[in-house]
N, C-alpha and C positions, 0 to 999 in steps of 0.2 A: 782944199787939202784937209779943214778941218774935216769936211764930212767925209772924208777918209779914213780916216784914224776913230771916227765915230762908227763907223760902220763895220770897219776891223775890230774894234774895242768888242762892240758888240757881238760880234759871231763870234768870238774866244768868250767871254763871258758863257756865252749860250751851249757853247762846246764842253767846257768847264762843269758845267751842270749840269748836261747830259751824262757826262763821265762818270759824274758821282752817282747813277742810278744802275752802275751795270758796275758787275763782280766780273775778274777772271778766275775761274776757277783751274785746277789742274792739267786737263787737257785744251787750255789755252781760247778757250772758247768764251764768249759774252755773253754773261746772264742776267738779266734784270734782278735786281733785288726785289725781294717777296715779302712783306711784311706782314707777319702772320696776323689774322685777328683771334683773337683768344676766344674762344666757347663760352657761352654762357649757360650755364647749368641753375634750373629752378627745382626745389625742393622743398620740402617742411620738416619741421622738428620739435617734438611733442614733448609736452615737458616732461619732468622726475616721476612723476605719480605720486602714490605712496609715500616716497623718500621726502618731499615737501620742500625740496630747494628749488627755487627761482634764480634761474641762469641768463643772466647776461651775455648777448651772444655777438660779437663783432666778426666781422669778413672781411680778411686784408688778406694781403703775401705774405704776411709774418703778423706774430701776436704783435697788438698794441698798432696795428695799420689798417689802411681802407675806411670802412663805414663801422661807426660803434653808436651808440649799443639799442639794442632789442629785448628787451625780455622775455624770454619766453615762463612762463609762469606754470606750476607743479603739475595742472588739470590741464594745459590748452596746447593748441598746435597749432605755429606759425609758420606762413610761408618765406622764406627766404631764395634771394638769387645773387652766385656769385660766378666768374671768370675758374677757366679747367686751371687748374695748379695754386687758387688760391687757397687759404684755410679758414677753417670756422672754428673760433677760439672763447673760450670764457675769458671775457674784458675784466673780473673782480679776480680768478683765480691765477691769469696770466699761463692757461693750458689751451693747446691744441685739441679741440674734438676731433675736428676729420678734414683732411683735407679734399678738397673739391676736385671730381674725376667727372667724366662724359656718365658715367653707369649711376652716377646718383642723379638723374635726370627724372622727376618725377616723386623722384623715392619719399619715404618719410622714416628719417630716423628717431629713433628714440633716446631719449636724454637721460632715462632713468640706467640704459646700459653703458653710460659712463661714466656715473657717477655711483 
């Protein structure tokens, strides 16, 4: 008897879990949930020039999040990689430069036209 109620246990547990990986959506039909992976976007960004400031540069979701800090420094250009919809923020000045799109993929931004 007990391996009854062990075996019943078991396939409702396993049922249970299964259930939790499908949506009903609208037209009543069963969809597996999709869990997106987020894009990773590589790029560089050249410092100030001229203007002579050394940027601090962190990549989160939000200023003051993710991975900090980098310098990137007046004369140099540094490669950076972050996830689509993150941003790339000055970690000393507490501003967004740009947020991270698919189309900056390669690119090399310039830091002296943000500042």
């Amino acid at each position: 008897m007990t391996k009854i109620y062990l075996f019943v246990s078991a396939v409702v547990l396993v049922g249970l879990s299964l259930t939790s990986f499908v949506v009903k959506n609208n037209d009543d039909e069963l969809k597996p949930i999709v869990t997106s992976k987020k894009t990773r976007v590589n790029f560089k960004l050249r410092g100030t020039g001229s203007k002579n400031i050394a940027v601090k540069i962190g990549i989160g979701y939000q200023v003051g999040s993710g991975s900090c800090c980098s310098t990137v420094s007046p004369n140099s250009t540094n490669g950076f990689s972050g996830e689509v919809g993150d941003v790339v923020y000055d970690a000393e000045r507490k501003r967004v430069i740009v947020k991270i799109y698919e189309g900056l993929e390669g690119q090399t931004l310039e830091l002296k036209d943000y500042y």
